[in-house]
N, C-alpha and C positions, 0 to 999 in steps of 0.2 A: 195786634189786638190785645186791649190788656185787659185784665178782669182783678175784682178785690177780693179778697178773701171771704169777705160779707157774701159777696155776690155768688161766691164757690158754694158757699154753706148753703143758702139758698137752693142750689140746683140739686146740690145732694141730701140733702137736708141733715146737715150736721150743727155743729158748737163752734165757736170760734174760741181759742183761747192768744190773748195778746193784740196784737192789731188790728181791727176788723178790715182798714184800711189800706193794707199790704194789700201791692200789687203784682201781678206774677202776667208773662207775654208770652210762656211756653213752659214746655214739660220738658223733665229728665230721672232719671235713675239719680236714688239718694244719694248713693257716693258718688256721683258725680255733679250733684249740682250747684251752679251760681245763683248769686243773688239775683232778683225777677222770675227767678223758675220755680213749679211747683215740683212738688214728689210725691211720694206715698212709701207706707212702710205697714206692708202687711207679715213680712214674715220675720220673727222673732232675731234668724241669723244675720238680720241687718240693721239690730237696734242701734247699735254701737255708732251705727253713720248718725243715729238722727241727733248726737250731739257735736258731729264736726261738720254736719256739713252747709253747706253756703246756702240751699234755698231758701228762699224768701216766706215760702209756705210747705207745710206741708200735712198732710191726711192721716192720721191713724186710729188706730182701734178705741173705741173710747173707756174698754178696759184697761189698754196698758197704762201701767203705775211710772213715772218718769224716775230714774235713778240721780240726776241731776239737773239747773234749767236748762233752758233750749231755746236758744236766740229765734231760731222763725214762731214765726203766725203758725199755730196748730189748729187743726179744725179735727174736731173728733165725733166718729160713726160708728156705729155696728160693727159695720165690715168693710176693715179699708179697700182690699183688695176691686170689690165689687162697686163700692162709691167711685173710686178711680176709673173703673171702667164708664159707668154711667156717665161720669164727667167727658171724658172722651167721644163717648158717643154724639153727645151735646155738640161738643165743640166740631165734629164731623160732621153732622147735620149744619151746622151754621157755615163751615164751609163749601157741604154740596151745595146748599140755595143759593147759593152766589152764582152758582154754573145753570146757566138759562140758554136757550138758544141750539142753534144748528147751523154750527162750524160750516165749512165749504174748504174744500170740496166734500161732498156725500152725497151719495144714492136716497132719494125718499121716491115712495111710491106713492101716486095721489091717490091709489086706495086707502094709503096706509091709516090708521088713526091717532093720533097725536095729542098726550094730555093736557093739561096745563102745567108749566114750569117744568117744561120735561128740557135735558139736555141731549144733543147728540154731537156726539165726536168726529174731526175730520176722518174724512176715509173710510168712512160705514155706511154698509146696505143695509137699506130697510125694506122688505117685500112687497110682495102684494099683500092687502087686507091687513097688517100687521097693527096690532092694538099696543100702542104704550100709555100704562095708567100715569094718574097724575105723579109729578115729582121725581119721574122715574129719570137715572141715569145712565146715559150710555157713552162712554169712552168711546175715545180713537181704535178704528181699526175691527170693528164690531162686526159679526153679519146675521142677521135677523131673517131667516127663509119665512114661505107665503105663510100668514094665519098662524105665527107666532102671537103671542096675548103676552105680554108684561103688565104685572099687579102695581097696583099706587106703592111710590117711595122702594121701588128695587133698584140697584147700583151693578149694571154690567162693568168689570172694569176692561181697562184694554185687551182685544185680539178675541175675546169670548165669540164660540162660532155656535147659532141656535139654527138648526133643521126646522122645517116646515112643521106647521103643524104643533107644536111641544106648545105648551103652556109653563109660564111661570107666576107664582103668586105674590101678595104684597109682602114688602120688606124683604125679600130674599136678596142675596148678596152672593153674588158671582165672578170672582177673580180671574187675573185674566191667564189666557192659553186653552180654559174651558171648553169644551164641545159638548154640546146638548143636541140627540138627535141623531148620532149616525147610526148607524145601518148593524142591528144587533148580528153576533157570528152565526149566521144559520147557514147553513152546505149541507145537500141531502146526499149521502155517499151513491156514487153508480156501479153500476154491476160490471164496468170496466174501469173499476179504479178512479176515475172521475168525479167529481164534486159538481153539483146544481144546486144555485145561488136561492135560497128562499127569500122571496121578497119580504121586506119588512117594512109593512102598514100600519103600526100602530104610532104613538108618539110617546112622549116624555113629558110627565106632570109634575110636576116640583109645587106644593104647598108652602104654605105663607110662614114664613119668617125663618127658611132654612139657609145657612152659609154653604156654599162651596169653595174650596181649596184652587189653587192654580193647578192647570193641565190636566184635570179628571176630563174622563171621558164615562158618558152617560150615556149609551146603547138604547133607539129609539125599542120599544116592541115589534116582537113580528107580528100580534095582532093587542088589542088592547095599548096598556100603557104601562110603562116601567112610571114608580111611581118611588117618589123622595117626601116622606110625609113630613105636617108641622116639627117646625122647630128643629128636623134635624142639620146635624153639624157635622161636615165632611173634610177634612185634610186635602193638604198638596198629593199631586198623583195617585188617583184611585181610581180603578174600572167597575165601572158598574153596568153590568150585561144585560142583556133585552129581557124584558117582565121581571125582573125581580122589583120589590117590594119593599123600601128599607120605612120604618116603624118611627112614631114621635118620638123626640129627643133624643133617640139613638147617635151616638158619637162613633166616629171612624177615622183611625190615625193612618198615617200618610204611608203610601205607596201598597195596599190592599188589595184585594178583587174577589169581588163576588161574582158567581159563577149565572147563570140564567136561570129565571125563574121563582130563584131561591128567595124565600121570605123571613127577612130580619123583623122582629118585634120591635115595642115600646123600648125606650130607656135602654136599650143595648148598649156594650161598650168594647170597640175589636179595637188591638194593639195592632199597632204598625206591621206591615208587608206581613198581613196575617192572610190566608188563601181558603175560599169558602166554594167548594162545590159545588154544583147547580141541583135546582128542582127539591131542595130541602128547607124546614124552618127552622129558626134559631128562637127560641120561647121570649117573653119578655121580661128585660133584668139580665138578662144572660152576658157573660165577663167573657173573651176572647183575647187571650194575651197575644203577646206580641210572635210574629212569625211561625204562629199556630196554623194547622192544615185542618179542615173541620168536612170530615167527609160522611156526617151523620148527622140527623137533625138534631139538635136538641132542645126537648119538649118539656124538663122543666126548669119554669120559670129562677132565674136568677142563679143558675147554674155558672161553675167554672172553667171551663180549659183551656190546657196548654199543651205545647210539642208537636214536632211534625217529624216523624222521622223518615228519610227518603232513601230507604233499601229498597234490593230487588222487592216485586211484589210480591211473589211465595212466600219470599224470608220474612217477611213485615209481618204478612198474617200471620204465620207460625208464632213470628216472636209475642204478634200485641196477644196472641192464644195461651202465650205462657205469663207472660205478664200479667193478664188480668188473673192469672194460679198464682200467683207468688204467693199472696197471703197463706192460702193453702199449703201451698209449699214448703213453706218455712214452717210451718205447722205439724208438718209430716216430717220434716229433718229434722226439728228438734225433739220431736218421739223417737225416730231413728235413732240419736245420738245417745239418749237416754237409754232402750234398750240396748246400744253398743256397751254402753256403759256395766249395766248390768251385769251383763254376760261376761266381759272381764273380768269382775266381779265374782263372780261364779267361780270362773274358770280359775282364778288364782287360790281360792278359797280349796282347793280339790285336790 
């Protein structure tokens, strides 16, 4: 499928500079591209390609100043980085609508309900009652348990396994190895050492237009719903425990876990195999770096922290007891040192 540069500007709504007419059939990385391919050059350490290299077209910023010409079709935006992505999504959409129909072998339920231009993949269960909105995608290998609901234009990709019951809303985007819906950790200790399995009736609500990562696992509620609100953005490998709460727009990098209960705000942002305790809140705006241990709420808004440090637990508390003295500390030794001083002072004077 080839498209002209005209036609790119169009979508993204940029400038053409040089051929409007260039034709490009696929995308690549600026230093690596051939002639027919497009590119983009959003960050500065990569100017240098955009006058060797071979594509045919290419996106950038429509402030940068050019140091010399540059043989491709330029088309210039705002902001390359994000035009590019637009452009992609375009051309993903124009791809999924091609995919119509219900492969064989698969399981549908004639409860089930079924949108318009929905696809579904060989080798997938569709339940009882199960709602798929229109346009919705469901890859090979899929399993949809009773009175799941898929929202218009969501993409299950392959192996995605959704529990009974969980709702998913429009445009959400679910990669595959995902589980939506098992069975949050709940075990009630017994008075002979023993464990009793609390059942867990609630489900899993995922709101409209949120991405998830490959192989998270999403813990249904033990009663209510563990709940993924709009727009947030979840990484490969993440647990997410029964009732917790994660907040709009909030981002969460890969290999993570939140503990149960526990409520993330708005706009959050936790760094990679970061570890969040249960039955606490995290404010909104709040920074969580990377392989942080966060065993306190914290309540205000766009706050930072970092560090987990894994000693015994007497010695931790003791130490985080002295640490948060340090200031003090050093406050008091440098008066110490001063009087030490002194008194030398004195004493040699005598």
């Amino acid at each position: 499928m080839e498209f002209s540069a005209s036609q790119i500007a169009l979508i993204i709504k940029g400038s053409v500079e040089g051929n409007p007419n260039a034709t490009v059939n696929s995308f690549n990385k600026i230093e690596e591209a051939v002639a027919g391919q497009l590119a983009f050059l959003a960050n500065p350490k990569y100017e240098d390609y955009l006058y060797s290299t071979g594509a045919s077209v290419i996106i950038i910023n429509e402030a940068l100043e050019l140091r010399e010409p540059v043989a491709a079709t330029l088309i210039r935006v705002p902001d390359a980085y994000s035009a590019f992505a637009t452009l992609l999504q375009a051309y993903e959409q124009i791809m999924e609508q091609k995919m119509v129909g219900i492969q064989e072998p698969s399981f549908v339920a004639k409860s089930a309900s079924i949108g318009e231009n929905v696809f579904v993949g060989a080798f997938t269960y569709i339940g009882e009652n199960v709602k798929l909105g229109k346009n919705v995608k469901v890859h090979p290998h899929c399993f949809l348990g009773n009175n799941v609901v898929i929202g218009d234009n969501s993409i299950l990709h392959p192996g995605v396994k959704i529990y009974h019951d969980c709702v998913v809303g429009k445009k959400v985007i679910i990669h595959a190895g995902t589980v939506l819906g098992g069975d949050g950790f709940g075990f009630a200790p017994q008075p002979d050492g023993t464990y009793k399995k609390v059942p867990q009736i609630g489900n899993v609500l995922v709101e409209d237009e949120v991405e998830i990562g490959s192989n998270c696992t999403i813990d249904r509620a033990t009663m209510g719903s563990t709940i993924i609100h709009h727009g947030a953005k979840l990484d490969n490998l993440i647990q997410i425990a029964h009732n917790v709460e994660i907040g709009t727009y909030t981002v969460i990098a890969a290999q993570t876990g939140i503990s149960g209960s526990t409520k993330i705000g708005n706009r959050v942002m936790i760094g990679g195999q970061a570890g969040i305790v249960g039955h606490i809140t995290i404010a909104d705006g709040s920074r969580i770096n990377a392989q942080s241990g966060v065993s306190k709420s914290m309540k205000q808004p766009n706050s930072v922290v970092t560090g987990s440090p894994a000693f015994d637990y007497t010695s931790t508390l003791r130490s985080q007891a002295i640490f948060r003295n340090l200031p003090d500390l050093e406050k008091r030794i440098a008066e110490l040192e001063l009087l030490i001083k002194q008194l030398m002072t004195e004493k040699e004077s005598i």
